[in-house]
N, CA, C and O atoms as CSV, one atom per row, in Angstrom:
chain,resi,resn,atom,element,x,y,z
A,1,UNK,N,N,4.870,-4.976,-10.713
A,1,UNK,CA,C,4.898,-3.674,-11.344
A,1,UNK,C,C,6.296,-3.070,-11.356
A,1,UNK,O,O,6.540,-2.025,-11.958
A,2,UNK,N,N,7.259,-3.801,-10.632
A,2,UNK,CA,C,8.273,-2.824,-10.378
A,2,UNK,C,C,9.248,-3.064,-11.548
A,2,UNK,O,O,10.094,-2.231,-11.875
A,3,UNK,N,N,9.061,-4.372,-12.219
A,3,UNK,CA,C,9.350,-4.636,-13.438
A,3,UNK,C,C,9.484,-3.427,-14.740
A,3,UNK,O,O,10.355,-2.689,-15.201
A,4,UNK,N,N,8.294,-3.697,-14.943
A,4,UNK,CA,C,7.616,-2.513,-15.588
A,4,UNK,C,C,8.010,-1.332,-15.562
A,4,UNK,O,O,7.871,-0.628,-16.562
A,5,UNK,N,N,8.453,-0.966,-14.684
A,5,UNK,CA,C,8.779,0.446,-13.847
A,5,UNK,C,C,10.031,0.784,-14.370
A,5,UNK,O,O,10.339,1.877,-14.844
A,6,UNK,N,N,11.026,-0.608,-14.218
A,6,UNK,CA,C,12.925,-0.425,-14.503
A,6,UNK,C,C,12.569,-0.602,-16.128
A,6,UNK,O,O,13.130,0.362,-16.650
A,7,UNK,N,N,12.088,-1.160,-16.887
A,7,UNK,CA,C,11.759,-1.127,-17.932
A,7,UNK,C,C,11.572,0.950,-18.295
A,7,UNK,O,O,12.397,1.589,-18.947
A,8,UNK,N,N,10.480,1.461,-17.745
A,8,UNK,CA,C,9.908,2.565,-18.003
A,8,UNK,C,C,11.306,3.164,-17.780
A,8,UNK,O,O,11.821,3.630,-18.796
A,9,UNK,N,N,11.914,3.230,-16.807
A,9,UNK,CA,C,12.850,4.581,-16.136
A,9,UNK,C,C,14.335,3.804,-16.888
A,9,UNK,O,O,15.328,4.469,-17.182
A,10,UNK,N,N,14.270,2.898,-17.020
A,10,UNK,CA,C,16.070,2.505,-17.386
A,10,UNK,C,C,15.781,1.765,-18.914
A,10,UNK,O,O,16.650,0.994,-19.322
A,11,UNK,N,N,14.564,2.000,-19.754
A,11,UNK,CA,C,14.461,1.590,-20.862
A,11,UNK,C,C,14.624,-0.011,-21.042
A,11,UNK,O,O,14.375,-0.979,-20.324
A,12,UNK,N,N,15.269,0.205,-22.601
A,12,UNK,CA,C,15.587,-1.255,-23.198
A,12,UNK,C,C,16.948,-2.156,-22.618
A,12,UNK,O,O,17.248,-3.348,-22.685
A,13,UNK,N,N,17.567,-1.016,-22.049
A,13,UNK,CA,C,19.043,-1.488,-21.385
A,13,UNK,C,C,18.841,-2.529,-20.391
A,13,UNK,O,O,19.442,-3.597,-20.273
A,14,UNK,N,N,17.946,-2.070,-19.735
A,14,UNK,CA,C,17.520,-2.984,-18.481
A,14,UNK,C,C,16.790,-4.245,-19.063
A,14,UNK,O,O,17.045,-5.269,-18.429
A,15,UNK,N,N,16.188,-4.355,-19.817
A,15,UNK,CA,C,15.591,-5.448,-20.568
A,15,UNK,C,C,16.813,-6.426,-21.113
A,15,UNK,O,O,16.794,-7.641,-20.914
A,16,UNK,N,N,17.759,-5.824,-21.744
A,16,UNK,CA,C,19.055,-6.570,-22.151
A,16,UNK,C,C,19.766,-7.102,-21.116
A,16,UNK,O,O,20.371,-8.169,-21.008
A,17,UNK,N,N,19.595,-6.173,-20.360
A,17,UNK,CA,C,20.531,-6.827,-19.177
A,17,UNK,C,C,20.015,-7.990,-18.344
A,17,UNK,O,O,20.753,-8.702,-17.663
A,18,UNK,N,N,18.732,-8.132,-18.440
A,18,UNK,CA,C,18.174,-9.256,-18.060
A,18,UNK,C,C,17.854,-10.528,-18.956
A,18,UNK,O,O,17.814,-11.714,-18.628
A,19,UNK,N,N,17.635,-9.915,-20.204
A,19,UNK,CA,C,17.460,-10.981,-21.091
A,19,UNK,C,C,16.263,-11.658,-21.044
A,19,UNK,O,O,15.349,-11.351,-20.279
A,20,UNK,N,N,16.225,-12.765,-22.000
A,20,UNK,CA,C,15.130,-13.471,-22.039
A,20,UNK,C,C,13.885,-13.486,-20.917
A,20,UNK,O,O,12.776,-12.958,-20.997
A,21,UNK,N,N,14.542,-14.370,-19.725
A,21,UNK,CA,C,14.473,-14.284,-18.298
A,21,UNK,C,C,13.503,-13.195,-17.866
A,21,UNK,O,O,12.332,-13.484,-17.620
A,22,UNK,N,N,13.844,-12.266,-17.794
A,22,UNK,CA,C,13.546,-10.536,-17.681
A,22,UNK,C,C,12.316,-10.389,-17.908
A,22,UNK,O,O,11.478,-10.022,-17.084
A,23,UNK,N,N,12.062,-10.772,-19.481
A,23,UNK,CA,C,10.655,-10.443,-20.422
A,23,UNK,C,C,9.898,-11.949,-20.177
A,23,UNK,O,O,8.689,-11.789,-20.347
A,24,UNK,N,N,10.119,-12.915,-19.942
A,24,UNK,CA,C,9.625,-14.232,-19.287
A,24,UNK,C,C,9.027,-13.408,-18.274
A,24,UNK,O,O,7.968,-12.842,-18.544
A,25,UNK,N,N,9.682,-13.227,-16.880
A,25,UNK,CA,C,9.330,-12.708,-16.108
A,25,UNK,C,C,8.334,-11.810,-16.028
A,25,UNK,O,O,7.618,-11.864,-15.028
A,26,UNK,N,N,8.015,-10.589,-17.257
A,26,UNK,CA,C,7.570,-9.438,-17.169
A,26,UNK,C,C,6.172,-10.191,-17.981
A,26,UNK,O,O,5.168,-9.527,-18.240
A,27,UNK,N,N,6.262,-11.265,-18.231
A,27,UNK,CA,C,4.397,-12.032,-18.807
A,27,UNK,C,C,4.357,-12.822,-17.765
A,27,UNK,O,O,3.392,-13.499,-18.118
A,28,UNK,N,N,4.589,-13.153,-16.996
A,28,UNK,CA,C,3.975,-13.820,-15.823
A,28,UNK,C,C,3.269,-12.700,-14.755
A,28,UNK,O,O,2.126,-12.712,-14.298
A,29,UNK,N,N,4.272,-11.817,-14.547
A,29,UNK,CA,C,3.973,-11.030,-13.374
A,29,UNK,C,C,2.375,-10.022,-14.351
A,29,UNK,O,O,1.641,-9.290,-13.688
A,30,UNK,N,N,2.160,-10.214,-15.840
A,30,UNK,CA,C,0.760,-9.156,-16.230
A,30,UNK,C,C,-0.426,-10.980,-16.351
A,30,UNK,O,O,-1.653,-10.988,-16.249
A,31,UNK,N,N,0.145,-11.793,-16.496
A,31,UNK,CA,C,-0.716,-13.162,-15.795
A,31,UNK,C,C,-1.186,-12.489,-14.633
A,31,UNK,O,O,-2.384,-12.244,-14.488
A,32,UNK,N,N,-0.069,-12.083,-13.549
A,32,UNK,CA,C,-1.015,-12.268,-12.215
A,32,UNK,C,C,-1.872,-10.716,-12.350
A,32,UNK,O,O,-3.075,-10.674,-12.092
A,33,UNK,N,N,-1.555,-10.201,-12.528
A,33,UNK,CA,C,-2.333,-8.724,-12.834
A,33,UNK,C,C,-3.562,-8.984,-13.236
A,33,UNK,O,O,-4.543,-8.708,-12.545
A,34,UNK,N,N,-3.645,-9.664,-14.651
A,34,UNK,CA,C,-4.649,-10.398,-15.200
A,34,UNK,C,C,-5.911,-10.797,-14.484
A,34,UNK,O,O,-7.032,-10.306,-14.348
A,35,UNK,N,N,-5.076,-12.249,-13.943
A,35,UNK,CA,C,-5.965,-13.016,-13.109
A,35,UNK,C,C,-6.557,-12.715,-12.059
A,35,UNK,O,O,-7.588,-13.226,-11.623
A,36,UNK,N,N,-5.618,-11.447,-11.376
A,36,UNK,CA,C,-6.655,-10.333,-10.079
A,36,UNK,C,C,-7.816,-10.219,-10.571
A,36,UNK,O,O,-8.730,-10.924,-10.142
A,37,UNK,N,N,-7.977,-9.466,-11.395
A,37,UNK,CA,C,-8.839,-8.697,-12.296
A,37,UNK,C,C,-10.061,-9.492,-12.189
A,37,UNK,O,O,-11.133,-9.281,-11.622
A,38,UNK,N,N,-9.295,-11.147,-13.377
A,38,UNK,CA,C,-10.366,-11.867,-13.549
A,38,UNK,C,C,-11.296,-12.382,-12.256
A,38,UNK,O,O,-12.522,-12.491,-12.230
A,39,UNK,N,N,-10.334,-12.665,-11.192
A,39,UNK,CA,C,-11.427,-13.196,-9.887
A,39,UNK,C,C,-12.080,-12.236,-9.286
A,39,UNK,O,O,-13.141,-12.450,-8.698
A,40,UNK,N,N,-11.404,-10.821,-9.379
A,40,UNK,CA,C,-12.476,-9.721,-8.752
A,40,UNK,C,C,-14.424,-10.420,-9.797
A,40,UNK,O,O,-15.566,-10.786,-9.518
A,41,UNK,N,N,-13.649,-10.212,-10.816
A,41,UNK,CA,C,-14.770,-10.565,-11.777
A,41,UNK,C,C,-16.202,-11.510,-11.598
A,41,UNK,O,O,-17.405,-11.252,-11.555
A,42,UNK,N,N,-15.451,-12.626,-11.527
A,42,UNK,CA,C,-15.857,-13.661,-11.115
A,42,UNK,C,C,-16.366,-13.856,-9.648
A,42,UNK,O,O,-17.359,-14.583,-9.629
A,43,UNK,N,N,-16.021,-13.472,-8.569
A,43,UNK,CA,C,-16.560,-13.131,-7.204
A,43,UNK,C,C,-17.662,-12.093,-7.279
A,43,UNK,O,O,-18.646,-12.423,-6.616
A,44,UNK,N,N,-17.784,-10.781,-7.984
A,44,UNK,CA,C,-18.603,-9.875,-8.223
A,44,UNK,C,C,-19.882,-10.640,-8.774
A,44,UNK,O,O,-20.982,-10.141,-8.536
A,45,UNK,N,N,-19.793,-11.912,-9.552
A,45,UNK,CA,C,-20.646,-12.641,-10.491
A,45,UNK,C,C,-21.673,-13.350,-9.474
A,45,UNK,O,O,-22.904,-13.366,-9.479
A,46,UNK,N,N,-20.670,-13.973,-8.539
A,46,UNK,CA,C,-21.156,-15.084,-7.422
A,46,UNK,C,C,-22.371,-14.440,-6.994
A,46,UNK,O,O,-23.564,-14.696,-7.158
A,47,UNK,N,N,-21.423,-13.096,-6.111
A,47,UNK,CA,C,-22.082,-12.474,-5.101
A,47,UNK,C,C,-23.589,-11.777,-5.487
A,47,UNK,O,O,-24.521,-11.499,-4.732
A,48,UNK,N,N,-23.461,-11.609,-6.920
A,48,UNK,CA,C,-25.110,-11.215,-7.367
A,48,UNK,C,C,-25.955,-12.326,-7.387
A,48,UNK,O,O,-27.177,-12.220,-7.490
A,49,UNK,N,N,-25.474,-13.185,-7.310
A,49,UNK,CA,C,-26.268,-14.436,-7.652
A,49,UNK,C,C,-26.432,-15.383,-8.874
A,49,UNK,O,O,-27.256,-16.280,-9.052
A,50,UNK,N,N,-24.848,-14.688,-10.117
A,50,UNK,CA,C,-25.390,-14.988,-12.188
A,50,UNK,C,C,-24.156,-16.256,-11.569
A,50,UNK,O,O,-22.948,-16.103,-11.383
A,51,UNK,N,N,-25.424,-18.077,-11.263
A,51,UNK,CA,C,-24.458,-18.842,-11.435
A,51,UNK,C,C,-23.398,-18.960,-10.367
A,51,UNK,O,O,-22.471,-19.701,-10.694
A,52,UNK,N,N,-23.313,-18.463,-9.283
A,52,UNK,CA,C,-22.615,-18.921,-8.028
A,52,UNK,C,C,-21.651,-19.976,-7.840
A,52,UNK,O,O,-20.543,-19.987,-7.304
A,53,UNK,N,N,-22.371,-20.896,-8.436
A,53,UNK,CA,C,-21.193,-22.491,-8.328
A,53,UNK,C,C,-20.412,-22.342,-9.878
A,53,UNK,O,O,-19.546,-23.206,-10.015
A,54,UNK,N,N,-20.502,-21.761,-10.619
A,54,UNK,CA,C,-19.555,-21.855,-11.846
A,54,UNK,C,C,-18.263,-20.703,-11.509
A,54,UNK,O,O,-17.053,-20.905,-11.621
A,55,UNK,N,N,-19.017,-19.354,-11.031
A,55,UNK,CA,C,-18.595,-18.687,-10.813
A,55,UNK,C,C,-17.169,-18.577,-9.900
A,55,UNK,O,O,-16.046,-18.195,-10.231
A,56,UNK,N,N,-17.862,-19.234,-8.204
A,56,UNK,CA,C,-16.810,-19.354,-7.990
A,56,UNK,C,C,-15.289,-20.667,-7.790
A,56,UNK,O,O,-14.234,-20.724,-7.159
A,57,UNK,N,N,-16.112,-21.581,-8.836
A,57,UNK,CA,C,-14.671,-22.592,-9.954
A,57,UNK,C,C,-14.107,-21.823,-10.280
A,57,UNK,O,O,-13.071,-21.500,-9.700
A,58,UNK,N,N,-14.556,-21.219,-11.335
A,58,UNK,CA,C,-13.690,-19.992,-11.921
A,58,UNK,C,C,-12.815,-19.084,-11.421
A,58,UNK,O,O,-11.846,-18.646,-12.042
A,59,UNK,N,N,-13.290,-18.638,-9.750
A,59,UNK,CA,C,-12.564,-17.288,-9.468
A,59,UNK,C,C,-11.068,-18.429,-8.459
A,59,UNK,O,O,-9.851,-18.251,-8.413
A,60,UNK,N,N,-11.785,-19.303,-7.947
A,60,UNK,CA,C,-10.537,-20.255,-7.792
A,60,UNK,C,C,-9.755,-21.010,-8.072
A,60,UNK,O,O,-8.891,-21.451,-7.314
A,61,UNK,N,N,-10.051,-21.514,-10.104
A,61,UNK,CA,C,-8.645,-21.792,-10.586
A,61,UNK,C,C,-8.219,-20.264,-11.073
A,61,UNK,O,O,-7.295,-19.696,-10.490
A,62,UNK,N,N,-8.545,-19.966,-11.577
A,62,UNK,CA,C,-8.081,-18.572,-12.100
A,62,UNK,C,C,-7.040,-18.143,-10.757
A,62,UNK,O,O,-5.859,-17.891,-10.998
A,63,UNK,N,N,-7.456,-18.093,-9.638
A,63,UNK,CA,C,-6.320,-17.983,-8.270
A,63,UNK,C,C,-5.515,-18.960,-8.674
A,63,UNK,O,O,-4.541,-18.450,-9.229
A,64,UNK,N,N,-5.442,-20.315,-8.660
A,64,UNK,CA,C,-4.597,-21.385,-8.833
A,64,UNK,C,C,-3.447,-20.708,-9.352
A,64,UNK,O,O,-2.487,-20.233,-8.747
A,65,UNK,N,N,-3.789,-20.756,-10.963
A,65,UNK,CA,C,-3.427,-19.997,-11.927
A,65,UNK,C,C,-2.564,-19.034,-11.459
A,65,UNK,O,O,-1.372,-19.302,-11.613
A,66,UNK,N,N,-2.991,-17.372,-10.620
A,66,UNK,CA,C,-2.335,-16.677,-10.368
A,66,UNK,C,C,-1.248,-16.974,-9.472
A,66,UNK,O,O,-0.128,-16.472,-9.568
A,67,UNK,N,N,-1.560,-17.692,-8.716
A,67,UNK,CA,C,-0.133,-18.116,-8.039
A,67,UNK,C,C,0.894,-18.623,-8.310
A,67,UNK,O,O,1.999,-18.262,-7.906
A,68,UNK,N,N,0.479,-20.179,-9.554
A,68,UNK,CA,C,1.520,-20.181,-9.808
A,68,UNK,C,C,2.281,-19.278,-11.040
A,68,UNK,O,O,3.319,-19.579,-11.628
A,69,UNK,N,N,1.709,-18.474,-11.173
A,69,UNK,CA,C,2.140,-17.020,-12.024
A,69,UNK,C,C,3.233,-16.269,-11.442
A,69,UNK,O,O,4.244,-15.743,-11.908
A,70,UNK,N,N,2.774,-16.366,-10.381
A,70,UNK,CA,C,3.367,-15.330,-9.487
A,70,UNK,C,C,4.500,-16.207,-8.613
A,70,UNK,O,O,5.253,-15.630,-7.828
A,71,UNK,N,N,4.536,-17.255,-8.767
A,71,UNK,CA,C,5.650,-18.158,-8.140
A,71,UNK,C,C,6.882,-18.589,-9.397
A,71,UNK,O,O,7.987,-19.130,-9.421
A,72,UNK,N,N,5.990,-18.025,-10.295
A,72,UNK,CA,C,7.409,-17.881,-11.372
A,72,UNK,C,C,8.061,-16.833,-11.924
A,72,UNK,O,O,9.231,-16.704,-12.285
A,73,UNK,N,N,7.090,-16.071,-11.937
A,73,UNK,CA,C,7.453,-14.462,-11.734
A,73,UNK,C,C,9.028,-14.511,-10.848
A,73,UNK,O,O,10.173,-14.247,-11.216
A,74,UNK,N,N,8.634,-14.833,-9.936
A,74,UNK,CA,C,9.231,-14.423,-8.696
A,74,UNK,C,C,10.986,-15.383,-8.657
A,74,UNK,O,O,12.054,-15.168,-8.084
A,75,UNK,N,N,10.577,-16.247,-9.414
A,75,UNK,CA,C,11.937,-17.071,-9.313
A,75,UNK,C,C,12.670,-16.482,-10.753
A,75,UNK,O,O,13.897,-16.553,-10.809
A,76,UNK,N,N,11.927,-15.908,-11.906
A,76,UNK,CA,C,12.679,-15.797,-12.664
A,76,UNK,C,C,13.449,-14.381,-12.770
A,76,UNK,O,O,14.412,-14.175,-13.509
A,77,UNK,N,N,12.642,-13.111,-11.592
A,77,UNK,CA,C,13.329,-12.110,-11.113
A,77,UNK,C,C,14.835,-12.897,-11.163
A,77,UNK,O,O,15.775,-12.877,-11.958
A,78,UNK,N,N,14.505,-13.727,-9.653
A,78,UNK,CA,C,15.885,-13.808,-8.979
A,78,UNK,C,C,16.873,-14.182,-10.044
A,78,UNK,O,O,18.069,-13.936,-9.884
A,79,UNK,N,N,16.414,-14.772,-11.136
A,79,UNK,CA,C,17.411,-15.987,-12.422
A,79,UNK,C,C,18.270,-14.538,-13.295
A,79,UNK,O,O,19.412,-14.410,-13.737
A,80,UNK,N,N,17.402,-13.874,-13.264
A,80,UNK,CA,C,17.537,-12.399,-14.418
A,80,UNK,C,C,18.233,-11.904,-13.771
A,80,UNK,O,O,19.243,-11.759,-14.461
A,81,UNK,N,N,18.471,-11.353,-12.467
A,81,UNK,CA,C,19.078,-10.676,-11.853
A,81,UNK,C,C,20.020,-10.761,-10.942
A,81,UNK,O,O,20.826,-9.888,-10.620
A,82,UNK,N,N,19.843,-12.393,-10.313
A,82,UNK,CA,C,20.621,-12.506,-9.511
A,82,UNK,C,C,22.117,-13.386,-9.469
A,82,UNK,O,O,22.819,-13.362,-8.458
């Protein structure tokens, strides 16, 4: 979110200044946002009982997924900025 945030408070400047990288970065890190969402989803599904074993495949690649979201997120901060 904090992405998002220098985006909101320092505009398009901050986007330039990071470049490509930056906005790479800023769709991975709403991936992992995403994919929270989706496994809350999907665990809520289990736990009623709609399908249990599909359900929770789902809520654990969808994790897969978010991590490595969030493990690129995280390296392409450092590429943009550092």
């Amino acid at each position: 979110l904090s992405g998002f945030a220098l985006v909101g408070v320092g505009g398009e400047a901050v986007a330039e200044a990071g470049g490509w990288w930056f906005r790479a970065k800023l769709v991975f890190a709403a991936i992992v946002v995403v994919g929270f969402v989706m496994i809350q989803v999907y665990q809520g599904r289990a736990r009623r009982g709609e399908n249990p074993p599909a359900s929770s495949r789902k809520a654990m690649l969808t994790g897969r997924v978010s991590l490595a979201a969030g493990v690129a997120a995280t390296i392409l901060a450092v590429v943009a900025f550092g």
